[in-house]
C-alpha positions as CSV (number, residue, x, y, z in Angstrom):
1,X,35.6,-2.2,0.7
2,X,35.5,-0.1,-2.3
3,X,32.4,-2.3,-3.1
4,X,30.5,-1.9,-0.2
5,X,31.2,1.5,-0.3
6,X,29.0,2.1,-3.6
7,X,26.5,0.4,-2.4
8,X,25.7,1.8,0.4
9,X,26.2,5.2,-2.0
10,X,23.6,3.5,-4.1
11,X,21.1,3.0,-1.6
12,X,21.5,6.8,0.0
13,X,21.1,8.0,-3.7
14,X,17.8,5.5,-3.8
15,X,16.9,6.6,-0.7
16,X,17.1,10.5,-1.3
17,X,15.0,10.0,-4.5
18,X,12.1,8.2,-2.6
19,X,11.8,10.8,0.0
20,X,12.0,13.6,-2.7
21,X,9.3,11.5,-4.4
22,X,7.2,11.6,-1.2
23,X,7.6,15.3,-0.5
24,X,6.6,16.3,-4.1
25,X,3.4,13.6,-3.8
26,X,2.9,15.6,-0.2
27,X,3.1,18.9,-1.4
28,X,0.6,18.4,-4.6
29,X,-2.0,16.2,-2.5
30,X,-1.5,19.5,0.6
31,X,-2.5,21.7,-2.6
32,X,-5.0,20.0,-4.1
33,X,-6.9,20.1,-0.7
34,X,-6.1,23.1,0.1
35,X,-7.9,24.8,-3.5
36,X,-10.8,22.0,-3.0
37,X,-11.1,24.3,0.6
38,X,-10.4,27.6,-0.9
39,X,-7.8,27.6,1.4
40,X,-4.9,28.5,-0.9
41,X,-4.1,30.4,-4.3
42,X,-4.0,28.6,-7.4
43,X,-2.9,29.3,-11.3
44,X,-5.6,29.4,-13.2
45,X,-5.0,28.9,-17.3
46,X,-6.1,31.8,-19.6
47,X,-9.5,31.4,-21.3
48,X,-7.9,30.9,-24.3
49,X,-6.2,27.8,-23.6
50,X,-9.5,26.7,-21.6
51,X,-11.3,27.0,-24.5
52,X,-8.9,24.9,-26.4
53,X,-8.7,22.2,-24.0
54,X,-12.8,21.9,-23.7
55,X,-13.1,22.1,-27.8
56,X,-10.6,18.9,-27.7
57,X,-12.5,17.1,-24.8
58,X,-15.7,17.3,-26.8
59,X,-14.6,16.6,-29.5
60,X,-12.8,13.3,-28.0
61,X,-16.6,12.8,-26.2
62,X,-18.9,12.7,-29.0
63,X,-16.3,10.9,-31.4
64,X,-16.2,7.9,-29.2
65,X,-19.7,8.1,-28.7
66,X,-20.3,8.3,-32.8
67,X,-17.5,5.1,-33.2
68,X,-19.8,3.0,-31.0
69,X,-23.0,3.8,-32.6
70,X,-21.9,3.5,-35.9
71,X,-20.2,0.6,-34.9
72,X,-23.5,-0.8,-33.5
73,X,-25.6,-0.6,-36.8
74,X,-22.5,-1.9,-38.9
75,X,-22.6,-4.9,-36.8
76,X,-25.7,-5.3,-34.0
77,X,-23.9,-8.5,-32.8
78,X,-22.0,-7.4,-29.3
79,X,-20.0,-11.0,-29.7
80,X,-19.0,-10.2,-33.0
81,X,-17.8,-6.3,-32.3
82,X,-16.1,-7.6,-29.4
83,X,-14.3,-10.4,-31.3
84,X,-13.1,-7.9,-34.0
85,X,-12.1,-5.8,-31.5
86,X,-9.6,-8.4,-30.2
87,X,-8.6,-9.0,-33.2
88,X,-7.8,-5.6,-34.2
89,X,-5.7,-5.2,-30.9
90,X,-3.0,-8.7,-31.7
91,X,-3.0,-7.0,-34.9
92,X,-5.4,-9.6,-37.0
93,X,-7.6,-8.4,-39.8
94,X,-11.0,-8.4,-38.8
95,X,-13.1,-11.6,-39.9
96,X,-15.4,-11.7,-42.6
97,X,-18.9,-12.8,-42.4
98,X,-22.0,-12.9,-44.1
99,X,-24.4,-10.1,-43.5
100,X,-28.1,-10.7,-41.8
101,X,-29.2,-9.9,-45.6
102,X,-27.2,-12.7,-47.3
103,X,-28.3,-15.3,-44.3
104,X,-31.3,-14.5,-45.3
105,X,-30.9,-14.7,-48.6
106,X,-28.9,-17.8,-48.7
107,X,-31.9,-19.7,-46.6
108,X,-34.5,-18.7,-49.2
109,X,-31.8,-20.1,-52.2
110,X,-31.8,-23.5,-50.0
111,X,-35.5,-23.5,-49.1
112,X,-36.4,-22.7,-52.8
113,X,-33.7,-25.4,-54.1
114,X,-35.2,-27.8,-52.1
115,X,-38.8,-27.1,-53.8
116,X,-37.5,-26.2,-56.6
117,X,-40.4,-27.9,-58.7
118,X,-43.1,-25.6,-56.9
119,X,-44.2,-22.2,-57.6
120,X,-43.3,-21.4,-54.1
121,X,-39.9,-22.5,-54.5
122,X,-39.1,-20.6,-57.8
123,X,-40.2,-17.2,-56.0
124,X,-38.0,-18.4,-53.4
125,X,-35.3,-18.5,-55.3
126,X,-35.3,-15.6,-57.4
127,X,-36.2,-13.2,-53.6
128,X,-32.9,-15.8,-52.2
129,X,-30.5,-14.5,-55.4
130,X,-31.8,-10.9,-54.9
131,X,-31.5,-10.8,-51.2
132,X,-28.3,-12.2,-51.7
133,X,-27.0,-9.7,-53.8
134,X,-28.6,-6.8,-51.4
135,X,-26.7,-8.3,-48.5
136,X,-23.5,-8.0,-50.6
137,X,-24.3,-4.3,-51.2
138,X,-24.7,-4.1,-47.6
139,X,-21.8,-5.8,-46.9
140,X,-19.6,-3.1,-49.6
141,X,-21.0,-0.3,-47.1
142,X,-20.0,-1.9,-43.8
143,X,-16.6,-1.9,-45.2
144,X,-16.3,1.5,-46.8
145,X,-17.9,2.9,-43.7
146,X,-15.4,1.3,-41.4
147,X,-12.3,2.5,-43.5
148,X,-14.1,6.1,-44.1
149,X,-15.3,6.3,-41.1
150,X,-14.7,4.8,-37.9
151,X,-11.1,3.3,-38.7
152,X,-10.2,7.3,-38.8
153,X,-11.8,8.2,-35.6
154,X,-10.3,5.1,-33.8
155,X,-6.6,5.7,-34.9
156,X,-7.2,9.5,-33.6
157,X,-8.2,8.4,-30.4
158,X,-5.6,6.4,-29.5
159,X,-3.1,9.4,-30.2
160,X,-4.7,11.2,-27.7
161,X,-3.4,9.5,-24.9
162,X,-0.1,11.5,-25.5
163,X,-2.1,14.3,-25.4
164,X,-3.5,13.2,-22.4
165,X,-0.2,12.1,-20.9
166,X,1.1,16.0,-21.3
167,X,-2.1,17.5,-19.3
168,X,-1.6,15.2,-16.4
169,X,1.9,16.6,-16.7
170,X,0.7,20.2,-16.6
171,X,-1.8,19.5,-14.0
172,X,1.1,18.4,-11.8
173,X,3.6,20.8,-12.9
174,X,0.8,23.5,-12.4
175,X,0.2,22.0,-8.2
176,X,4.3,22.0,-7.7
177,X,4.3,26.0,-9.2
178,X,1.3,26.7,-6.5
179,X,3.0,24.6,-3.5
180,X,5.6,26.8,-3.9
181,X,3.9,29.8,-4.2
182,X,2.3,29.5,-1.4
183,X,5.2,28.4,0.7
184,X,6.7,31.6,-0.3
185,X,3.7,33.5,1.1
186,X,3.8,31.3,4.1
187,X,7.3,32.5,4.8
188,X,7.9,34.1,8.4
189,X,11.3,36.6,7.6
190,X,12.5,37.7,4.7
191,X,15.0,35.4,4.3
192,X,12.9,32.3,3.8
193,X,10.9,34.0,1.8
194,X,14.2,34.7,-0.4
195,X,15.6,31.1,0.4
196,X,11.8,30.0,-1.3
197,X,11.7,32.1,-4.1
198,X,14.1,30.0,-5.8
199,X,12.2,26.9,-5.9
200,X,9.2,29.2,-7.2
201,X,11.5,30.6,-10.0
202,X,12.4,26.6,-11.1
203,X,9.0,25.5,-11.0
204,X,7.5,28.6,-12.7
205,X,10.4,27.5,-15.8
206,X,9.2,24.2,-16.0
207,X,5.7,24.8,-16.2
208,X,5.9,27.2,-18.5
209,X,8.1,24.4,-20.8
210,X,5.3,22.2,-19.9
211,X,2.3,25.1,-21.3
212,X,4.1,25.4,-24.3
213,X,4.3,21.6,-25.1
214,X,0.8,21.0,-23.7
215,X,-1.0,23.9,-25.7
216,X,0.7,23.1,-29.3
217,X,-0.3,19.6,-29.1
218,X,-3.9,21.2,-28.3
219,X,-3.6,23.2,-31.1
220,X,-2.5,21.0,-33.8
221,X,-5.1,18.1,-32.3
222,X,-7.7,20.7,-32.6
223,X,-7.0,21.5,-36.5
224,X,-7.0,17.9,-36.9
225,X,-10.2,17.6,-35.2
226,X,-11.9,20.3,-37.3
227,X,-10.7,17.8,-40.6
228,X,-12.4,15.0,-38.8
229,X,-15.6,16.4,-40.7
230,X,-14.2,15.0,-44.8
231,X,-14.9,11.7,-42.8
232,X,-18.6,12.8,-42.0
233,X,-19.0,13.3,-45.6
234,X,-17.6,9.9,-46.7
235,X,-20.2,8.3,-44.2
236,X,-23.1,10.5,-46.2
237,X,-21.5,9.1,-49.6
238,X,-21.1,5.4,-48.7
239,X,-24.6,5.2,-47.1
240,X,-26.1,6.6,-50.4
241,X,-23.9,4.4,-52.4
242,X,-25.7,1.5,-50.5
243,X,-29.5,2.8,-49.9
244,X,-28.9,3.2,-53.9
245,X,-27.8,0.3,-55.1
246,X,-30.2,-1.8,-52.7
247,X,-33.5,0.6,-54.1
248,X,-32.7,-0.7,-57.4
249,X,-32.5,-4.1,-56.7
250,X,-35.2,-4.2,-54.4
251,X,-37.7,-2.8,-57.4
252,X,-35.8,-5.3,-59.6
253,X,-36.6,-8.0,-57.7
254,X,-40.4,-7.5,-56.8
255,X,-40.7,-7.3,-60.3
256,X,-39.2,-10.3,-60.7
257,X,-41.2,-12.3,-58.3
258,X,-44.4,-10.5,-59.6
259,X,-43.7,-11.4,-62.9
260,X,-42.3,-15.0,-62.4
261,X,-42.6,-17.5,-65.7
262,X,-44.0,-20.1,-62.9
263,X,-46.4,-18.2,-61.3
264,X,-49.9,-19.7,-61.5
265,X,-49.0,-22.3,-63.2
266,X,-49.3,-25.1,-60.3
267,X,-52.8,-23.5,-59.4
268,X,-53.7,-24.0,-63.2
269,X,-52.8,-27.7,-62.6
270,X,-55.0,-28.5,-59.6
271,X,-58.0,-26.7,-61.8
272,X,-57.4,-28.6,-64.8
273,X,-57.2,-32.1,-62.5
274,X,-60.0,-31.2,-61.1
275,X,-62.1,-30.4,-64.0
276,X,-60.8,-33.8,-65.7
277,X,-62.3,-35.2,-62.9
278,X,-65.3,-34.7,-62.9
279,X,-65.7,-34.8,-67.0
280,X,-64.7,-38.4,-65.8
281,X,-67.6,-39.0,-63.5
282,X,-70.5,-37.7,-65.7
């Protein structure tokens, strides 16, 4: 008996929580129409704290948009940034792979291997070693920027859900404040209006619990934001670390390939046959 009892205690506890759950989820959607209408007051947050939270949205805005793009020229290959990104959420490193640069490279190192005994094939494979070694300058940067760069940005977005968490919370907190706020004003004696004041007073101390949270995670999100800009700087450094390093061996290598120990030498040949010949018919 004493069994059935708590159960059935259970289910009126359950069943007091749901409809307390529905009233709240009545009251907020009945104020949230009613300030869509201008029907009703509503608590509007002080500029400052407006300004805070649209310095944070932007900032949240243009960093994803900067991740992608970046992301985009590291690696043009949609399959391959969606692969890593995969990989990066099970918690794999993200695969290696040779650069467009050092494909390129490695084709003109086989094509020039395979006519190796031509002119042709000896420019081949001094461009192959040099694009090769261009591609592995490019492939230094897409790593440095990543870590520098993007790595930074990514792991700050995905703190801001908490952030984000804690607004919706204010938002909500904010509506219940109103609701009752209103019902207060709605009130037709004095003694409702008393009787109602009390749910205003308990909803006015949780929001305010809520404003504090809510605004010193803004603030110290917005200070970390304002640091986001070392990792600008790092993006400047590594890109002219690479646009370096790939000048130099660019210049290096057309000199090479101007200067080649082969070159002309198989155009020599065919003159020489050709003169033999001839010295043969007269």
């Amino acid at each position: 008996m004493k069994y059935e009892d708590m159960k059935k205690s259970k289910a009126g506890g359950a069943g007091k929580q749901f409809a307390q759950f529905v009233k709240v989820g009545y009251n907020r959607a009945r104020q949230v129409t009613g300030e869509k209408l201008g029907t009703v007051q509503r608590t509007d947050y002080d500029r400052e704290f407006q300004d805070l939270c649209n310095r944070v949205d932007k900032h949240s805005f243009w960093a994803s948009m900067l991740t992608s793009k970046v992301e985009l020229v590291l690696q043009p290959n949609p399959a391959y940034r969606f692969e890593d990104f995969v990989n990066e959420k099970i918690g794999n490193e993200r695969e290696i792979r040779h650069t467009y640069t050092e494909q390129l490279g490695i084709c003109m190192l086989n094509a020039g291997s395979d006519m190796s005994s031509s002119d042709y094939g000896q420019a081949l494979l001094i461009m192959g070693d040099y694009e090769n070694r261009i591609g592995e300058a490019e492939h230094k940067m897409i790593k440095n920027a990543y870590v520098k760069f993007v790595k930074p940005f990514l792991e700050a977005a995905a703190k801001e859900g908490a952030i984000n968490s804690e607004r919706r919370t204010l938002t909500a907190l904010r509506l219940d404040l109103d609701a009752a706020k209103n019902r207060v004003r709605d009130a037709k004696s004095a003694e409702e209006m008393k009787n109602l004041e009390h749910f205003v007073d308990e909803a006015q101390k949780k929001f305010d619990e809520q404003y504090t949270i809510t605004r010193e995670m803004l603030e110290e999100r917005d200070i970390r934001n304002a640091e986001m800009v070392e990792h600008v700087e790092d993006l400047a450094k590594v890109q002219v670390e690479y646009f370096k390093a790939a000048h130099e061996l660019a210049i290096e290598m057309e000199d090479k390939v101007l200067n080649r120990p082969t070159k002309g030498k198989d155009m020599r040949k065919r003159k020489s046959s050709g003169t033999s010949s001839s010295s043969d018919e007269e």
